[in-house]
C-alpha positions in Angstrom: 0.0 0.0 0.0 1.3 3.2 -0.9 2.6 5.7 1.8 0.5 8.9 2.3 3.6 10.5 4.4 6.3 9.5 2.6 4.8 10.8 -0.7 3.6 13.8 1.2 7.8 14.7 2.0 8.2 14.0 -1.5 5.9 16.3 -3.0 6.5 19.0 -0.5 9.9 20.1 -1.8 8.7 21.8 -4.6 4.7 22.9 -3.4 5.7 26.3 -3.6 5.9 26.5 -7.6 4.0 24.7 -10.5 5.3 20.8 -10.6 7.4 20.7 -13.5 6.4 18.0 -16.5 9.1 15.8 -15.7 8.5 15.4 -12.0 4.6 14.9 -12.9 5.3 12.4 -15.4 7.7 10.3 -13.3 5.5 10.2 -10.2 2.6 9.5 -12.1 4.2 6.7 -13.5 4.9 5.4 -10.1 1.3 5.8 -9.1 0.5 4.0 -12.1 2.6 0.3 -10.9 0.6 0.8 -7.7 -3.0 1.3 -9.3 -2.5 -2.0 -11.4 -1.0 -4.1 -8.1 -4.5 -2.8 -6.4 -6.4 -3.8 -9.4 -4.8 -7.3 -9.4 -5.7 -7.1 -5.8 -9.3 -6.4 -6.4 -9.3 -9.2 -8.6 -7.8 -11.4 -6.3 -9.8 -10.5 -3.2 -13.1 -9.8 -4.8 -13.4 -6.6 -3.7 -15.8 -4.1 -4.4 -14.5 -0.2 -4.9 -17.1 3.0 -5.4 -15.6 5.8 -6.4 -17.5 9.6 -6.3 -16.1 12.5 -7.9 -18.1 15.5 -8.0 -17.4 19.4 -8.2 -18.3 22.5 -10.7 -17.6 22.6 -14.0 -13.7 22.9 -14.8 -13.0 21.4 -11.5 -10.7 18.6 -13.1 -12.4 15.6 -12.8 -12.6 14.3 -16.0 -8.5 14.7 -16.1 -8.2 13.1 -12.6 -10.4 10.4 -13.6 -8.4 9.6 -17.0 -5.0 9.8 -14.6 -6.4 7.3 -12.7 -8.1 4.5 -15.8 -5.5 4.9 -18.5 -3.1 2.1 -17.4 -5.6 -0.4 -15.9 -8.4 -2.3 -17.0 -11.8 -0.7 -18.3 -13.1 -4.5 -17.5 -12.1 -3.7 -13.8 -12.1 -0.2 -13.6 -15.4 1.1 -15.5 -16.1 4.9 -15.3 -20.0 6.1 -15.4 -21.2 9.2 -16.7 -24.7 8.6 -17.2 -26.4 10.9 -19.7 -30.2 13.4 -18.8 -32.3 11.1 -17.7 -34.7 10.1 -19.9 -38.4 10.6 -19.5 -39.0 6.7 -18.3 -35.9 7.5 -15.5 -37.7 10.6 -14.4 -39.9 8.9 -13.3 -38.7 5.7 -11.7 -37.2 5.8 -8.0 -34.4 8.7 -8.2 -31.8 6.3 -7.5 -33.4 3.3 -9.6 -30.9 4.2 -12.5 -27.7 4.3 -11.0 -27.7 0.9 -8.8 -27.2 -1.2 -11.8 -23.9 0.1 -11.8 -22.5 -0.3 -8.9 -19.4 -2.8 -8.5 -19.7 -6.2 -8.3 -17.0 -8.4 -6.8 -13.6 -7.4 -8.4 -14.7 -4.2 -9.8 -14.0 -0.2 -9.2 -16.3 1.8 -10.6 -16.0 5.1 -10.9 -18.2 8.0 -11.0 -18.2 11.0 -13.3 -20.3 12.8 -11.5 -23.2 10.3 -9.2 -26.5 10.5 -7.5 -25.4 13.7 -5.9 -26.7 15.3 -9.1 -29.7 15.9 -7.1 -28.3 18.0 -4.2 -26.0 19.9 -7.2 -26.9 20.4 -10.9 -30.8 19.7 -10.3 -31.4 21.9 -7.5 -29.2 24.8 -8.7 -30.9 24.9 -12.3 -34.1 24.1 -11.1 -34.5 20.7 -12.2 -36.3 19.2 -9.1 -38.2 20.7 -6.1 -36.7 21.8 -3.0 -38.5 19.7 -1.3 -37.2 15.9 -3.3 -33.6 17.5 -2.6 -34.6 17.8 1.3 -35.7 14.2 1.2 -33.0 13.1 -0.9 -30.3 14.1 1.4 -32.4 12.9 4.1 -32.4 9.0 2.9 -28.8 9.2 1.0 -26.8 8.8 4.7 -28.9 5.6 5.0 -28.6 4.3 1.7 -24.6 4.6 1.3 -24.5 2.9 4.8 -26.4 0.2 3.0 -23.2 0.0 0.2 -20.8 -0.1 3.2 -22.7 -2.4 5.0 -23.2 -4.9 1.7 -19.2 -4.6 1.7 -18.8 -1.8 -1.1 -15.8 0.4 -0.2 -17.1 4.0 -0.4 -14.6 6.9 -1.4 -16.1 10.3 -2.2 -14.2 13.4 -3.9 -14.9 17.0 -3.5 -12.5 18.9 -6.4 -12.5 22.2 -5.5 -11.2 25.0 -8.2 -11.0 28.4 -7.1 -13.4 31.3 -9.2 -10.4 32.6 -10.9 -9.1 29.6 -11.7 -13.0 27.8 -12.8 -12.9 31.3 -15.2 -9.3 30.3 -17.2 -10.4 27.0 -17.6 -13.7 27.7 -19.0 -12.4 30.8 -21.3 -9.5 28.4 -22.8 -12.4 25.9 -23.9 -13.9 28.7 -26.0 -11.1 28.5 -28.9 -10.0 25.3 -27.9 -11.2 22.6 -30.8 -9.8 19.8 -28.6 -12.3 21.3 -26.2 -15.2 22.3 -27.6 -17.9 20.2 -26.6 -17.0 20.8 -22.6 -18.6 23.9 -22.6 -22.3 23.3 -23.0 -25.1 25.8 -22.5 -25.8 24.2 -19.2 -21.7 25.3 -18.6 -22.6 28.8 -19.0 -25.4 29.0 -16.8 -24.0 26.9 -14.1 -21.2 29.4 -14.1 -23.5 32.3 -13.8 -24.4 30.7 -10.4 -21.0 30.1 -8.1 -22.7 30.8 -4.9 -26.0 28.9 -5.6 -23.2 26.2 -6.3 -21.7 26.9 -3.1 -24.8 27.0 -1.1 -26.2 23.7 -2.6 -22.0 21.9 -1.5 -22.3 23.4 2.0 -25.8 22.2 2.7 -24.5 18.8 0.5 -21.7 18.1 2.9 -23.9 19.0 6.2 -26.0 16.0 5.7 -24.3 13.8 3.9 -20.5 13.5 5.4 -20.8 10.9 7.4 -18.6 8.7 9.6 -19.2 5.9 7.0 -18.9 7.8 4.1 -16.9 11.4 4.8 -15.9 13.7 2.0 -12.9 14.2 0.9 -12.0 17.7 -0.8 -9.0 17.8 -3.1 -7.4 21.3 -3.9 -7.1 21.2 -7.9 -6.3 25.0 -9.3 -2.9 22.6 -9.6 -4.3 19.9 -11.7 -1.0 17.8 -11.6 -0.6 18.5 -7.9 -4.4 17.8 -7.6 -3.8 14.3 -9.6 -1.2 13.1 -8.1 -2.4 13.6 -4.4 -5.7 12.3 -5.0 -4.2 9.1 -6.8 -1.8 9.1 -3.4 -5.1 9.1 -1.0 -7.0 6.6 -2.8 -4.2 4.3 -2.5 -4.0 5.2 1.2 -7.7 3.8 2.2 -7.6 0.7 0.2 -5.4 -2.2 1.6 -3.7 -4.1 -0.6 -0.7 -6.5 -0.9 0.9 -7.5 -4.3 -1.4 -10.4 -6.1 -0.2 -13.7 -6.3 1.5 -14.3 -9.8 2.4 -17.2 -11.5 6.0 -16.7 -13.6 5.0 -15.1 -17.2 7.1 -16.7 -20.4 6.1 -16.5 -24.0 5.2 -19.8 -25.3 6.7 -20.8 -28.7 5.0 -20.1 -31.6 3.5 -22.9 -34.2 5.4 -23.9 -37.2 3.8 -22.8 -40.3 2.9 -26.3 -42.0 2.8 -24.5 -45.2 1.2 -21.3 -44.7 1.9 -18.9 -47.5 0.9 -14.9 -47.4 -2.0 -14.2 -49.6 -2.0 -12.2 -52.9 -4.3 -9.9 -51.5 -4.8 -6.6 -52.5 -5.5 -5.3 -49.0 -6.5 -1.8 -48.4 -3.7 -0.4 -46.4 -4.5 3.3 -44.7 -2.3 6.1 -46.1 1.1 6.7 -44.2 1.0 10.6 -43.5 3.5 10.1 -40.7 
């Protein structure tokens, strides 16, 4: 299991300036071996990971989230970012449409955003009434106690960008090609609304962090800083040993018993680099 306080020395020689490329890279690489010997451990053990992220627009999570899945297994780590719900979801139980995802035994999922839609995005923009948010974060203690309780490991992420720093990241999407289609309508009105925002995360974090499943708020105007850290606590509250592993050696390949290429005129892409 990686160690919170000797990665915390680590990182705190250079905290006082950006962490250059290099650094980011090399650390990340490290955080990397450790992510696939806890997915090999999930495997193993049959363990069960949830993972929350939620935060405003620009926040990082999408970045954090592809720091975390690019080197392991989508079969074992699976991210969810459910779409609107569609008219039939509307109106089933609110959380009817997000419990078919949670994990199953040697699974992390991960969410891109979660249930707490309800006690963010709906209630600022006006998608709900005040009063299904009240009951919502009434009943949500209870049922993530029900996940801990069934054996689900719980961890829930707060990124939290400053307003200057929610403002660069927004206005560099607006040029951006590669970027485009993060800024939405719903984007520009949500940023219209900081403190509504911050209202709805103070009353958010009032009922719902509990002893069983507490928040856990990440800095990120330093995405790499705010990467690597989170990757760093994550590690911290999940135990895990190196997987047993039997001894890997290619085998030998057939003979080829008379196999000849084909003449066959096939339709090779063109070679621009």
């Amino acid at each position: 299991m990686a160690d919170p306080d000797k990665n915390a020395k680590r990182s705190d020689k250079n905290r006082s300036g950006k962490l250059k490329r290099k650094q980011y890279d090399k650390e990340l690489s490290r955080l990397h071996v450790e992510l696939v010997k806890l997915q090999e451990w999930v495997k193993h053990k049959g363990l069960k990971i949830c993972i929350v992220f939620e935060g405003r627009d620009g926040a990082g999570k999408g970045g954090t989230i592809k720091a975390i899945s690019e080197r392991v297994s989508p079969r074992v780590f699976r991210v969810i970012a459910l779409p609107a719900p569609t008219e039939r979801e509307k109106s089933q139980m609110y959380v009817q449409r997000y419990l078919p995802h949670l994990p199953a035994a040697g699974e992390v999922v991960i969410w891109d955003r979660s249930w707490y839609n309800r006690a963010g995005v709906e209630r600022v923009m006006g998608f709900c009434s005040e009063e299904k948010v009240q009951r919502f974060l009434q009943v949500v203690p209870a049922f993530e106690k029900m996940m801990v309780e069934s054996g689900i490991i719980l961890l829930k992420y707060w990124m939290e960008v400053s307003m200057e720093e929610q403002t660069r990241r927004l206005e560099s999407r607006i040029d951006d090609g590669r970027k485009i289609w993060k800024l939405s309508p719903m984007d520009l009105e949500s940023y219209s609304r900081w403190y509504d925002y911050s209202r709805a995360r103070d009353e958010m974090f009032a009922a719902t962090d509990t002893a069983w499943a507490p928040w856990y708020v990440v800095k990120s105007d330093d995405k790499k800083r705010a990467r690597l850290n989170l990757i760093t606590h994550l590690l911290s509250k999940i135990p895990y040993k190196k997987a047993p592993r039997d001894k890997v050696k290619l085998p030998d390949r057939q003979k080829k018993h008379g196999y000849r290429e084909p003449d066959y005129p096939f339709k090779y892409i063109p070679e621009k680099y």
